[in-house]
C-alpha positions in Angstrom: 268.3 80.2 216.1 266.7 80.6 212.6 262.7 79.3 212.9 261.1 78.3 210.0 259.0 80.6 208.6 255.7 79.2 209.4 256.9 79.8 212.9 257.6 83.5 212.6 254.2 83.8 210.3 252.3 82.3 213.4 254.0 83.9 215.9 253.6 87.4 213.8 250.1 86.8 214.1 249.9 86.2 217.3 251.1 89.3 218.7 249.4 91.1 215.8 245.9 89.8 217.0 247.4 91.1 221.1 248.0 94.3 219.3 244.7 94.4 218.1 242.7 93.4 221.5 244.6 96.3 223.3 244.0 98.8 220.7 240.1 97.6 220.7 240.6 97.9 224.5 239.6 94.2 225.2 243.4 93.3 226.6 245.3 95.6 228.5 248.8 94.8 227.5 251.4 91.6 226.8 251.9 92.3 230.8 248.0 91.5 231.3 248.2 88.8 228.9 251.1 86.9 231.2 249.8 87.7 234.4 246.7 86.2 233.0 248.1 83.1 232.0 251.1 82.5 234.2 253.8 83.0 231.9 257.1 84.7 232.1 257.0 88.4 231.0 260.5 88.9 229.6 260.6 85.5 227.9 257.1 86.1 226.1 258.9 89.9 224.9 262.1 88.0 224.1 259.6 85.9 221.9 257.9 89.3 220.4 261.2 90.8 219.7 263.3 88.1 217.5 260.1 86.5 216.4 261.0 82.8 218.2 258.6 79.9 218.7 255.7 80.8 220.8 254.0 78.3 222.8 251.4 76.2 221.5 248.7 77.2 224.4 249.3 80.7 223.8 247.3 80.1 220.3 244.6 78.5 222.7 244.1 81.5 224.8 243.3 83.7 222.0 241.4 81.5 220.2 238.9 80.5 223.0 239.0 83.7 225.3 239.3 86.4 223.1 237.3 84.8 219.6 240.5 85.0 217.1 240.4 83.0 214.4 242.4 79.7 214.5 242.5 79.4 210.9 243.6 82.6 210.9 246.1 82.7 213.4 247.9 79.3 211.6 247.4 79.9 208.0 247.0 83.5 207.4 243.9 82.9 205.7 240.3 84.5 206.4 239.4 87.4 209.2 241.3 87.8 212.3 238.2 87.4 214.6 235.6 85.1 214.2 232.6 86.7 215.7 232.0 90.7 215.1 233.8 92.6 217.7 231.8 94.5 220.4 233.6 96.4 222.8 233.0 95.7 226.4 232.0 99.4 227.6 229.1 99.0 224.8 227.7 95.4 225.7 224.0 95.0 226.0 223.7 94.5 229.5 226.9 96.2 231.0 226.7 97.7 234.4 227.3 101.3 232.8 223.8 100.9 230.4 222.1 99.6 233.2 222.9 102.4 235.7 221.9 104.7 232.5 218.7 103.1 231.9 217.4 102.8 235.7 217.9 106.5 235.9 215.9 107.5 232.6 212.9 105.6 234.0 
């Protein structure tokens, strides 16, 4: 089935912006990302592989657990992320800088 290409622009995106989180080690994989959400593994690669309609909540996920842009993520347009990235083994008050900072005093 031939999607319009809006569709295949947004659902690009999306696994662009999955693509990213994993290589900025924030997601583990697309297998993570289904667990996660409850959503069929093989249909969600079916939907990577010939670009198909993704669904709508999908957007949603990224957009309010991860910080991608929505704007981004249906237009194209501005950064992929809309806050600037830290990654988790570097947060302020992670469990690793804590341990490091209780046994320097």
């Amino acid at each position: 089935m031939n999607e319009p290409k809006e569709c295949t622009d947004i659902t690009r995106r999306f696994f662009e912006a999955l693509d990213m989180l994993k290589a900025q080690k924030r997601m583990r994989g697309m297998q993570s990302f289904t667990r996660e959400y409850g959503e069929n593994y093989w249909n969600f690669c079916t939907c990577r592989k010939e670009f198909q309609r993704i669904k709508q909540e999908w957007l949603t996920y990224l957009v309010r657990d991860y910080d991608v842009s929505a704007e981004w993520l249906l237009t194209g347009e501005g950064g992929m992320f809309t806050k600037k990235i830290i990654p988790r083994s570097t947060y302020p008050y992670s469990q690793r800088q804590k341990k490091s900072q209780n046994d320097t005093d």
